[in-house]
C-alpha positions as protocol buffer text, in pm:
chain_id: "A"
residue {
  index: 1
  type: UNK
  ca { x: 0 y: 0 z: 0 }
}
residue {
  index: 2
  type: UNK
  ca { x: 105 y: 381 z: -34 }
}
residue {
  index: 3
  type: UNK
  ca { x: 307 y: 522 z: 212 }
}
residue {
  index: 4
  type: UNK
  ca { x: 259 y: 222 z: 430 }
}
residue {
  index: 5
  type: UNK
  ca { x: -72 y: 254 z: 537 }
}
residue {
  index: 6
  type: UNK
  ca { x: -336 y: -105 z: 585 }
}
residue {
  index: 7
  type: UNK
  ca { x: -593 y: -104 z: 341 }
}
residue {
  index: 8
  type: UNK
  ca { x: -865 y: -33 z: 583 }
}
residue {
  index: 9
  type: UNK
  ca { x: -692 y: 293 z: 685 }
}
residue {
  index: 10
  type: UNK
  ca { x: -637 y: 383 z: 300 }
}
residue {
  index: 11
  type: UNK
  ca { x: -1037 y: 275 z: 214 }
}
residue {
  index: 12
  type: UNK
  ca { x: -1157 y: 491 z: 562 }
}
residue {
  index: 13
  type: UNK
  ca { x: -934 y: 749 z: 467 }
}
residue {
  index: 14
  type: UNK
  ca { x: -1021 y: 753 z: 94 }
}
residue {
  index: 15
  type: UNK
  ca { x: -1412 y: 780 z: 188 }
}
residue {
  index: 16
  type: UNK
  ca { x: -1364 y: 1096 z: 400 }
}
residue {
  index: 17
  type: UNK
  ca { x: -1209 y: 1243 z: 175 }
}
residue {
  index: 18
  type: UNK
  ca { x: -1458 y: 1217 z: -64 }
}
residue {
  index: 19
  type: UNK
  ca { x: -1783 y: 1286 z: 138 }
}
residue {
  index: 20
  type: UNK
  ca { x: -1579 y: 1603 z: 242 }
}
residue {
  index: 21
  type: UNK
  ca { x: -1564 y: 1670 z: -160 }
}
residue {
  index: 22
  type: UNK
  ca { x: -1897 y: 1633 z: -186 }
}
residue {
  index: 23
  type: UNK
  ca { x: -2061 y: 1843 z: 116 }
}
residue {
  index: 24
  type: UNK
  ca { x: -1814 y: 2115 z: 31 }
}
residue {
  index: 25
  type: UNK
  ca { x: -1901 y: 2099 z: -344 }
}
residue {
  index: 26
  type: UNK
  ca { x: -2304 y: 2113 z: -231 }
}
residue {
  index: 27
  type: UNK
  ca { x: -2243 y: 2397 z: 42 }
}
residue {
  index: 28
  type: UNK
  ca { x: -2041 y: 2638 z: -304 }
}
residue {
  index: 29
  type: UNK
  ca { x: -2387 y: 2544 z: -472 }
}
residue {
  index: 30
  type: UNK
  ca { x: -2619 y: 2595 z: -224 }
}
residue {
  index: 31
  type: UNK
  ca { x: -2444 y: 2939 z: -153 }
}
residue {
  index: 32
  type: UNK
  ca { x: -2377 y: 3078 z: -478 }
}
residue {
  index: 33
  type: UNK
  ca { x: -2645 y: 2950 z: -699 }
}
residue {
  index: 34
  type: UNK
  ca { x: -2460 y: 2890 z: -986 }
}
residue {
  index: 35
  type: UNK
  ca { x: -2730 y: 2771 z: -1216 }
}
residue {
  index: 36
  type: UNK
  ca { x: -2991 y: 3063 z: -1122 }
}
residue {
  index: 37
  type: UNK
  ca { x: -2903 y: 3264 z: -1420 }
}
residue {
  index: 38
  type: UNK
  ca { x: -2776 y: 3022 z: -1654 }
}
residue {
  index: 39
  type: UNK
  ca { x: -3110 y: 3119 z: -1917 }
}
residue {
  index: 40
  type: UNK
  ca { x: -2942 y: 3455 z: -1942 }
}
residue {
  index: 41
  type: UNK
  ca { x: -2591 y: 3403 z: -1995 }
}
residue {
  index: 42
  type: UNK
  ca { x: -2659 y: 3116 z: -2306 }
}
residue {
  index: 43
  type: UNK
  ca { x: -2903 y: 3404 z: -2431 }
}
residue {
  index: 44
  type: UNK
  ca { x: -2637 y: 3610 z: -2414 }
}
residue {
  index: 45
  type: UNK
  ca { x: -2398 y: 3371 z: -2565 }
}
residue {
  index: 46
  type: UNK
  ca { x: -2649 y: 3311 z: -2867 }
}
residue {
  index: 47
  type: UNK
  ca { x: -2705 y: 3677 z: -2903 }
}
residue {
  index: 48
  type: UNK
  ca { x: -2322 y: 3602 z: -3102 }
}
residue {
  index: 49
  type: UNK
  ca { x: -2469 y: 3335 z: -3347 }
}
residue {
  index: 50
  type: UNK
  ca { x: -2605 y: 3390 z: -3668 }
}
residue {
  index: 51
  type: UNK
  ca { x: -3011 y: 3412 z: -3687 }
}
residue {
  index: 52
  type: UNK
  ca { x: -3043 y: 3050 z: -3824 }
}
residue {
  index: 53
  type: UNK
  ca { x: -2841 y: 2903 z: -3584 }
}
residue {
  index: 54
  type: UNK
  ca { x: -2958 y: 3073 z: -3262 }
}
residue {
  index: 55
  type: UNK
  ca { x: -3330 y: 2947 z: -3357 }
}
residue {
  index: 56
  type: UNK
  ca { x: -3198 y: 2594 z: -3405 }
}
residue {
  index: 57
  type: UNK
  ca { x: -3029 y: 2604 z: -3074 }
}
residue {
  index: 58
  type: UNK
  ca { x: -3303 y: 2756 z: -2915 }
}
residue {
  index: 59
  type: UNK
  ca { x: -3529 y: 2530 z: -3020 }
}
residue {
  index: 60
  type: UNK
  ca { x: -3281 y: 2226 z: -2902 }
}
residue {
  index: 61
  type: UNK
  ca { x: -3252 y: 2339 z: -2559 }
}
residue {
  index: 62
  type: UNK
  ca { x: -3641 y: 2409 z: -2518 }
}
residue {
  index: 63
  type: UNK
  ca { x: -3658 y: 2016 z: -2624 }
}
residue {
  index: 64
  type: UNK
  ca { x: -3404 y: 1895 z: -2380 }
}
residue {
  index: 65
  type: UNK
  ca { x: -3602 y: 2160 z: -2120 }
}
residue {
  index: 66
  type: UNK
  ca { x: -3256 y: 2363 z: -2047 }
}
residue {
  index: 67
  type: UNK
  ca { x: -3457 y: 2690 z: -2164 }
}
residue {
  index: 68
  type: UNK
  ca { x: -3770 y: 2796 z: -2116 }
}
């Protein structure tokens, strides 16, 4: 094993490590709402695209329910 560890210290060690991973990662997105605004930035992002492709795109995401 690494460093000389058992493998139940490695296997306890490597599942802390990523539960702490996770909470932390759901505490950034609880806090800064990340995805709140996310229909304005890609319309902002397709305001860039030619007229044909922006309404194909449009209509892609409305499909896959990532716009509304």
């Amino acid at each position: 094993m690494p460093a000389g560890v058992t493998w139940g210290q490695y296997i306890s060690f490597s599942i802390a490590a990523m539960l702490s991973m996770l909470a932390g990662s759901q505490l950034v997105h609880q806090h800064y709402k990340p995805l709140v605004d996310l229909n304005k930035y890609i319309n902002k992002e397709l305001e860039h695209l030619p007229e044909n492709l922006q309404g194909k795109i449009r209509s892609e995401l409305k499909d896959e329910g990532i716009l509304k």
